[in-house]
Steps between C-alpha positions, in 0.01 A plus 500: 500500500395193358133591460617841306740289230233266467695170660507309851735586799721163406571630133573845671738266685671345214542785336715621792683191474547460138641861465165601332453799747787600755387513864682646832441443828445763779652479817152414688539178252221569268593481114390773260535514111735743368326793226703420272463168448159514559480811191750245250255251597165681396629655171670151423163357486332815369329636822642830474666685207742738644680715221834607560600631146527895556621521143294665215354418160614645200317592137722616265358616165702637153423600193778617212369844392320762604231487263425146646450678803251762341312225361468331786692220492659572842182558716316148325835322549484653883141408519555108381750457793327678772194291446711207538669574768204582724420186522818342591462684852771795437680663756581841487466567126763681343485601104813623304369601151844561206517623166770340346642226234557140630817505349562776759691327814531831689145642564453702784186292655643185419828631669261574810349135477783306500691718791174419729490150379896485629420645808254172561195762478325363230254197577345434115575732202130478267564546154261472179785334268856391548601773228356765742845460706747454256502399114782317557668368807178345699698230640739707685265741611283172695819329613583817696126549621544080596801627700293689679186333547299698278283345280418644127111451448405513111119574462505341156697335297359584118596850321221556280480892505585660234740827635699201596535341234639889388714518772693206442500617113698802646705324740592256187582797290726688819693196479569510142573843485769477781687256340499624204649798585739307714597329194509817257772653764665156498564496126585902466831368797567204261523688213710756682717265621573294183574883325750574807626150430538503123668849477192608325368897545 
């Protein structure tokens, strides 16, 4: 035993006592190391590597439009993140690919992502930009994927491409255009209201 790990019969010995590596002794006297401690002990100092993580990585790619999609947006935004991720030594791949607005907090795929990520089947979720997951609301989303010991891996950090920039343009103008047609509504009820109120027609 000592030979294999590399140190004398004494250290072996010490070990034993120290708590280092657990030992029994069998009823003809003779004291055996148990597996166990034996396995915490090699991958403790890096002997062994024994990966118990059955859970799977993630990509999840989105573009806003369709059009994007025809252009090719999706499949180079797919391509970025698979190259990546090879060489962070996946495990059991799997890609969910959305069309659909950031602002959107009800997409199908990203439904899907979440509900495996609760379930404690996600191990890393690869994305190309924060954005990709949600325009708005990041935070949230990684405090529930922290929850659940799922970690969100950015492959970079700068936006520079152009249909992006677009997209956000869009999102922008979404925004605008919902409120103000929240507000038009609003001020047709007030004006109602103050009529009712008044005794006017």
């Amino acid at each position: 035993m000592g030979g294999y790990l590399g140190v004398t019969t004494r250290t072996i010995q010490n070990y034993c006592t120290n708590g280092t590596l657990d030992e029994v002794v069998t009823v003809s006297g003779r004291r055996t190391i148990t597996r166990q401690s034996l396995i915490n002990y090699l991958e403790r100092q890096g002997m062994i590597d024994i990966n118990t993580d059955d859970r799977i990585d993630v990509i999840y790619c989105r573009v806003s439009t369709k059009k994007q999609q025809e252009t090719g947006d999706l499949q180079r935004q797919l391509d970025s993140v698979l190259c990546y991720c090879a060489l962070q030594n996946p495990k059991d791949v799997e890609i969910f690919k959305e069309i659909g607005s950031g602002l959107n907090d009800n997409r199908k795929q990203l439904n899907k992502l979440l509900q495996l990520t609760m379930d404690g089947k996600v191990k890393r979720i690869f994305i190309s930009y924060k954005d990709r997951l949600t325009r708005f609301g990041f935070n949230y989303i990684e405090a529930i994927c922290k929850r659940f010991n799922t970690k969100i891996v950015i492959v970079s950090t700068e936006v520079i491409q152009k249909s992006m920039e677009e997209e956000l343009a869009e999102d922008l103008c979404a925004i605008i255009h919902s409120f103000s047609g929240k507000l038009y509504g609003m001020r047709g009820r007030v004006k109602k209201y103050a009529i009712k109120e008044l005794g006017g027609e």
